[in-house]
C-alpha positions in Angstrom: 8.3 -6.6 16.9 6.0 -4.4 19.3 3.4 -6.4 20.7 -0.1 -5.8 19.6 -3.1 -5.0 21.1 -6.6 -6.5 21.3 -9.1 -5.7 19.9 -13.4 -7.4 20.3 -15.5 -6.6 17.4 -19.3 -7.6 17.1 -20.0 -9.2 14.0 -23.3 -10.3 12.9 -24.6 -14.2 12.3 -24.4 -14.2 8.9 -21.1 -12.4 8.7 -19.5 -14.3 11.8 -20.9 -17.8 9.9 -18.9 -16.4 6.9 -16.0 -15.7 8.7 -15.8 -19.1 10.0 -16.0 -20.7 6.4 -13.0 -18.3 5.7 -10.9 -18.5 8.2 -12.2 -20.9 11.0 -11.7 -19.7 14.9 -9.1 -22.9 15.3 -6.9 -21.8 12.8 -4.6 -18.6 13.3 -5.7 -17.6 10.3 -9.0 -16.0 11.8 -6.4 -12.9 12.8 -4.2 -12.6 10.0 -7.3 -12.4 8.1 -8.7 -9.7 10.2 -5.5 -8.0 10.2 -5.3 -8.1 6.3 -8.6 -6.7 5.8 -8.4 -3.8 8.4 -5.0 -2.8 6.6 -6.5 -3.1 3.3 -9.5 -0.8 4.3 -6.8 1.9 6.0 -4.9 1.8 2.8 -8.2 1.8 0.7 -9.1 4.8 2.6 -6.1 6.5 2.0 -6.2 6.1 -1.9 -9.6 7.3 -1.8 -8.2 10.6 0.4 -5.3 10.9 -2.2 -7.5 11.0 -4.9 -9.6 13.1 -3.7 -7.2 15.3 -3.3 -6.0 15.5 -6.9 -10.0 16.0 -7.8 -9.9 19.0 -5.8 -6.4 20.6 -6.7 -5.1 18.6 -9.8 -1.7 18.8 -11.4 -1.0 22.0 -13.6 1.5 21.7 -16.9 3.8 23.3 -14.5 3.7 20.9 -12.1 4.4 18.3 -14.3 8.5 17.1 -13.7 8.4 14.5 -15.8 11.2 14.0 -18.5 12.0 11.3 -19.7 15.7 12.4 -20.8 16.3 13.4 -16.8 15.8 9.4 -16.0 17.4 8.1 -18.9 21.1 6.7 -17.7 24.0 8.6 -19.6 27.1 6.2 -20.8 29.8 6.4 -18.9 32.5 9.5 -20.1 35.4 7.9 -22.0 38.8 8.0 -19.3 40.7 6.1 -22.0 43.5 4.0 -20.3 45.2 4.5 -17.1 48.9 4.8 -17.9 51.1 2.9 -14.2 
């Protein structure tokens, strides 16, 4: 595991009061939570992006690859017995 960096972050009363009811300084908990949330907004932000994206330039018929018969699993071919 790399080690990870610091990082100090001004909050105000109300949110830091908050904060404390949620995960209390004591506790490790206070980082995890921190950690949770700033991964949730980065991958929050990063659906947004995506979908933007798709507003922008959406998906022609063409582009569309899905069939279901390519994903569908085919029996396995008949070899009959093995003759030793």
């Amino acid at each position: 595991m790399e080690p990870m960096k610091q990082l100090l972050v001004e909050v105000d009363e109300d949110t830091f009061k908050k904060l404390e009811q949620i995960a209390p300084a004591r506790s490790r908990r206070r980082s995890a939570f921190i950690r949770a949330a700033i991964q949730k907004a980065i991958l929050e932000d990063l659906e947004r992006a995506t979908a933007e994206a798709y507003r922008r330039v959406p998906d022609s018929p063409d582009d569309a690859w899905f069939d279901p018969r390519v994903w569908e699993r085919k029996p396995p071919a008949y070899r009959g017995r093995r003759r030793r």
